[in-house]
N, C-alpha and C positions, 0 to 999 in steps of 0.2 A: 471847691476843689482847685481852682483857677486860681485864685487867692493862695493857697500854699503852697504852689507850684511856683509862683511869682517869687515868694517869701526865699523859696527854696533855692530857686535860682541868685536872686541877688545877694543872698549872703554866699554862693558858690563864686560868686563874680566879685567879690570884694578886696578891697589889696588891703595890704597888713596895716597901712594905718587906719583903713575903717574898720579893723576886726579891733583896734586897739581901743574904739571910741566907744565900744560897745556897751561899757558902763553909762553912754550920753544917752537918754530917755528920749530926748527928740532927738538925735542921731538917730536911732533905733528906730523912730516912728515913722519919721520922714520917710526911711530908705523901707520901710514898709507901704508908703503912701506912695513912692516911686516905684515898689515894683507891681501895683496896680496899674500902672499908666499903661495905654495902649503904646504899639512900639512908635506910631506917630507922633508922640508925644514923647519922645526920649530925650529931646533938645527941653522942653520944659522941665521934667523930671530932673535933670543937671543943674539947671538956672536957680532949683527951689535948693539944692545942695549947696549951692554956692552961696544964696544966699545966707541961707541957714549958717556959713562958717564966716558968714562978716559979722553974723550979731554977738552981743554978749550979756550975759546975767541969766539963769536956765529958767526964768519968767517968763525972758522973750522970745526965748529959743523954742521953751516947750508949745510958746501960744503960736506964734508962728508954724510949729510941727503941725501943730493940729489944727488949722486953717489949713494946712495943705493938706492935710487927710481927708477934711470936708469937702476942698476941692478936685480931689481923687477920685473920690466917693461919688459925688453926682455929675460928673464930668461924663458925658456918654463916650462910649468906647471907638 
């Protein structure tokens, strides 16, 4: 439930160019794996965004997504 409440929220909170990205798979995933993060962790959450927009090729983009989901995932809250 917390889980799609997060979801819910962060695409409420998105400005027009990440509604525009939305086609990006790890775009998508990421901003799924940051709105699990606890709100202590919102300065991380960003860092993984930003990184995510310096890489290129959707190989490294996607692998990188989903390392941050893993580390989303067992990160205690």
């Amino acid at each position: 439930m917390g889980a799609a409440v997060a979801l819910v929220r962060r695409r409420l909170l998105a400005d027009p160019a990440d509604r525009a990205r939305r086609g990006d798979l790890a775009a998508r995933l990421l901003g799924w794996a940051v709105g699990l993060l606890a709100a202590q962790r919102d300065e991380w959450g960003q860092a993984m965004v930003g990184e995510l927009d310096r890489l290129d090729g959707p190989t490294k983009r996607r692998r990188f997504a989903v390392g941050c989901v893993g580390a989303a995932v067992v990160t205690p809250p």
